[in-house]
Backbone as a printed PyTorch tensor [residue, N CA C, xyz], in Angstrom:
tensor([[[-130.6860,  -67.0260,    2.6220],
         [-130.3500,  -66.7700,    4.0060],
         [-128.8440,  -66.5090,    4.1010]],

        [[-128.4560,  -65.2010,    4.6960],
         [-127.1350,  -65.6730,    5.1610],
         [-126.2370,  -65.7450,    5.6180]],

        [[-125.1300,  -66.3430,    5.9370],
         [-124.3160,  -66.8570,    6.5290],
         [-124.1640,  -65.9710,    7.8490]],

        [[-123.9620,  -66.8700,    8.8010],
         [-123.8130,  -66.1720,   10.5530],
         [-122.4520,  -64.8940,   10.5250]],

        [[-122.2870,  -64.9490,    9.6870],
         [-120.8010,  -64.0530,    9.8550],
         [-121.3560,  -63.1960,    8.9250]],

        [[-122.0850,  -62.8700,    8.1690],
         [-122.7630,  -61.9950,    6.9540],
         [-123.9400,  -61.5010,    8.0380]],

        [[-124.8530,  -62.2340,    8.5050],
         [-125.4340,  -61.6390,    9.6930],
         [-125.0180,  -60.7060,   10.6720]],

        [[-123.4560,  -61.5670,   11.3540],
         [-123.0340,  -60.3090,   12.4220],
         [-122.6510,  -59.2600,   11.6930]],

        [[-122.2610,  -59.2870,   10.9010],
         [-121.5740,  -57.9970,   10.0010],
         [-122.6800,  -57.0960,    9.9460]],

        [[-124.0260,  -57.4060,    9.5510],
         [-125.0850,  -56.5670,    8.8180],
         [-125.5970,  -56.0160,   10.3770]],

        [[-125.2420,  -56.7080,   10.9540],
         [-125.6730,  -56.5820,   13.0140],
         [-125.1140,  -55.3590,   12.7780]],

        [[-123.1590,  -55.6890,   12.9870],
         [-122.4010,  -54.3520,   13.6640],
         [-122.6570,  -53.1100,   13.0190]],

        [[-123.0420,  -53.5530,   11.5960],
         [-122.9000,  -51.9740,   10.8080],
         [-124.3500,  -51.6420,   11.3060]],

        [[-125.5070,  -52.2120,   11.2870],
         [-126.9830,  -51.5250,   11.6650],
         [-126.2020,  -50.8010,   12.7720]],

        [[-125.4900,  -51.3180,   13.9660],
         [-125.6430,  -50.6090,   15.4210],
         [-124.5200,  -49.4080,   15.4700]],

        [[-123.6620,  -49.3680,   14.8710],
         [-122.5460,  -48.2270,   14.7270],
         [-122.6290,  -47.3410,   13.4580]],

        [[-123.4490,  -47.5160,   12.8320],
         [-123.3850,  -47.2590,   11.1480],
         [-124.7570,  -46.0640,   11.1240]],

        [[-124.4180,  -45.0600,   10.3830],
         [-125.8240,  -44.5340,    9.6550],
         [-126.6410,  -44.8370,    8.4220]],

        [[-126.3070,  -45.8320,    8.3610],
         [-127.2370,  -46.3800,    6.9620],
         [-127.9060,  -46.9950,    7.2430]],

        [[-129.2260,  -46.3950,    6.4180],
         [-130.7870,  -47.5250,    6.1770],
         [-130.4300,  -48.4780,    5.6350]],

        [[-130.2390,  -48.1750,    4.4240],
         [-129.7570,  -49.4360,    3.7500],
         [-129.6030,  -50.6970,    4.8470]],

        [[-129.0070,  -50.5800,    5.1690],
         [-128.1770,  -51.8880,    6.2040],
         [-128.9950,  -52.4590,    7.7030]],

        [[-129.8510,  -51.1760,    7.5850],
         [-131.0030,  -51.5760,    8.3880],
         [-132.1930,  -52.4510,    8.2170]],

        [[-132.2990,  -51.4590,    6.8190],
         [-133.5760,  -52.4530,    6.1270],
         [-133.4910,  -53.9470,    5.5390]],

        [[-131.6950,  -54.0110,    5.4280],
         [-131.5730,  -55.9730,    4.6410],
         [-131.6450,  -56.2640,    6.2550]],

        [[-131.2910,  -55.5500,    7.1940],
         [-131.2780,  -56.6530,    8.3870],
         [-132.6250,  -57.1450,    8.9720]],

        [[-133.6590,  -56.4290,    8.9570],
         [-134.8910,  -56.3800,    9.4850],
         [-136.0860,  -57.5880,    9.3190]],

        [[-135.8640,  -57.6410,    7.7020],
         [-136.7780,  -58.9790,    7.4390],
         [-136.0480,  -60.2250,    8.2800]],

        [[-134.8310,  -60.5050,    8.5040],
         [-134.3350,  -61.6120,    9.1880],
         [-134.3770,  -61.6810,   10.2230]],

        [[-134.8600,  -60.5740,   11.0410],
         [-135.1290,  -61.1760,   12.5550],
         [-136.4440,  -61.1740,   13.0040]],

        [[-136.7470,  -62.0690,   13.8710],
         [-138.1280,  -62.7770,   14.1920],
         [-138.9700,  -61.8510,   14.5160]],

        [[-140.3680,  -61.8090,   14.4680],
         [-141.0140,  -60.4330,   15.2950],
         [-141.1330,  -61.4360,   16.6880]],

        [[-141.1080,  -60.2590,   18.0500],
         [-141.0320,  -60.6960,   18.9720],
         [-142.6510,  -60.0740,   19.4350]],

        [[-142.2880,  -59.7600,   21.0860],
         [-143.1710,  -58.6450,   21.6990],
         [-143.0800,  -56.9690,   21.2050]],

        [[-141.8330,  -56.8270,   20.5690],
         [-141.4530,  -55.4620,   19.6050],
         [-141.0870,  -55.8770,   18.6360]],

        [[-141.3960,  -54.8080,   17.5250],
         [-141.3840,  -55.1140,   15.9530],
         [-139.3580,  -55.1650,   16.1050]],

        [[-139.2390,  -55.6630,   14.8590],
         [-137.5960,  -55.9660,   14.6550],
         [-136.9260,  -54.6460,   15.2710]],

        [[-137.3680,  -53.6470,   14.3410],
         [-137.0360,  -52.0640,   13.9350],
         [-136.5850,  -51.7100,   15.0520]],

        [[-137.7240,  -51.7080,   16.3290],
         [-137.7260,  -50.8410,   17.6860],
         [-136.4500,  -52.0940,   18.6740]],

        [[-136.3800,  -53.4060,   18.3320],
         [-135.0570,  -53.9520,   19.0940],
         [-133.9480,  -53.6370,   18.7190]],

        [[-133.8080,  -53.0300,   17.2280],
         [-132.6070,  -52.8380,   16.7110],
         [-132.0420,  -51.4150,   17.6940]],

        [[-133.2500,  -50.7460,   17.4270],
         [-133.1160,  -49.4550,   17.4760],
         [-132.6310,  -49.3530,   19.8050]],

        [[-132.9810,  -50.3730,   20.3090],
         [-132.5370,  -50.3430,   21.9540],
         [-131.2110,  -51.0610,   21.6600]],

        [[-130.8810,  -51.7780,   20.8740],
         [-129.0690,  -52.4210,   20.4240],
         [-128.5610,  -50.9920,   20.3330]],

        [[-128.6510,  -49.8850,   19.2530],
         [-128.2160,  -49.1980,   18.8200],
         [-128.4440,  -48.0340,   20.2740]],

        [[-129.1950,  -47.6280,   20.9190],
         [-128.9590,  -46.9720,   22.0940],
         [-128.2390,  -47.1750,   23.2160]],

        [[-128.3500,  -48.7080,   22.8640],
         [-127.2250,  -48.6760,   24.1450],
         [-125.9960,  -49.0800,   24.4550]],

        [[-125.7380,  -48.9960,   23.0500],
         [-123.9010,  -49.3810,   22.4280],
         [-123.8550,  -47.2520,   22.7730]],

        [[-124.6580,  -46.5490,   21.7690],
         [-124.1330,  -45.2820,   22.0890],
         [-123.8790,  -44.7060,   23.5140]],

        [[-124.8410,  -44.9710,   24.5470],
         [-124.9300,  -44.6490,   26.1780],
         [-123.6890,  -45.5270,   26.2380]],

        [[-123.4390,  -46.7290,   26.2550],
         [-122.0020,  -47.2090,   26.7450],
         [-121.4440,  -46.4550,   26.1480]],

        [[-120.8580,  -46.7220,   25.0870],
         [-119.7150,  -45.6870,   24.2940],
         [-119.4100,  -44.1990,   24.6490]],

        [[-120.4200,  -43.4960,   24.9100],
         [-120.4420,  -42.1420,   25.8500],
         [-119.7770,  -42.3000,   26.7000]],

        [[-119.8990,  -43.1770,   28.0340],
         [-119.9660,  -43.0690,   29.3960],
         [-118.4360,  -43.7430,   29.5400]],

        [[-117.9760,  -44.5300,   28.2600],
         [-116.6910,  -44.9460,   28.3150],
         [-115.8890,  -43.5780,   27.9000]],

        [[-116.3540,  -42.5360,   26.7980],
         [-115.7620,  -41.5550,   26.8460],
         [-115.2210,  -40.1180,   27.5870]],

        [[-116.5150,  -40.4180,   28.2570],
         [-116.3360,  -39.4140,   29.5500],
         [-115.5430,  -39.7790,   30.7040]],

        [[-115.4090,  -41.4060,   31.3890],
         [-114.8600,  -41.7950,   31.9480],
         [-113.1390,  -41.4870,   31.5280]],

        [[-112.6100,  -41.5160,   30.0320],
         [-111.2630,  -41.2600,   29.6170],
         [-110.7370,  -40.2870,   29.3520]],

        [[-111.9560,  -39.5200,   29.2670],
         [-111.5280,  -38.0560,   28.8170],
         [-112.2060,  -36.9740,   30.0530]],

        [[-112.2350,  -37.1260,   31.4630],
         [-113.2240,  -36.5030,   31.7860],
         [-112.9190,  -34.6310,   31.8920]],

        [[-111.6700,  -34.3600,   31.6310],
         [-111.0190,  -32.8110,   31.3640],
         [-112.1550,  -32.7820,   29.9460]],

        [[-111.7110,  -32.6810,   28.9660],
         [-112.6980,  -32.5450,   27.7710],
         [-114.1910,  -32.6640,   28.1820]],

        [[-114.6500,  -33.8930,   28.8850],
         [-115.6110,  -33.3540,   29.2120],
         [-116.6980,  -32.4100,   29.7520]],

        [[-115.2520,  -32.2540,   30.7360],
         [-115.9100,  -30.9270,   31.3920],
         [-115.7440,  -29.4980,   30.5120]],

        [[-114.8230,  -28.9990,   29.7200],
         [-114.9750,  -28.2870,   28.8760],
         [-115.9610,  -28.3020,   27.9980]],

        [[-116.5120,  -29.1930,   27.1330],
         [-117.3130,  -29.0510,   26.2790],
         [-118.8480,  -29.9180,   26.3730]],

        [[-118.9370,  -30.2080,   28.0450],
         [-119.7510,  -30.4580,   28.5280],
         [-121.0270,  -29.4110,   28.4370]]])
């Protein structure tokens, strides 16, 4: 098992990261719920990107509108 800080780590990189790899050591360690691990990871990882967007458009909204 391990360690809570080896956990968040394997967390941040699944949700910002493109690697399976890092998906698949994270997966066996979390509980099955009402959704399989995979599909909770995968609503973490959507909605760090929708924030992260909406913070970018908010700072940049000239660029946005160009390449909107």
């Amino acid at each position: 098992m391990p360690s809570l800080h080896e956990l968040q780590t394997l967390f941040g990189e699944a949700m910002v990261g493109n690697n399976d790899w890092v998906r698949d050591a994270l997966l066996p360690l979390l509980e099955s719920g009402d959704l399989p691990p995979g599909d909770r990871i995968d609503i973490y990882a959507n909605n760090i990107t929708a924030s992260l967007t909406d913070v970018l458009k908010d700072t940049f909204p000239t660029v946005c509108g160009l390449v909107d």
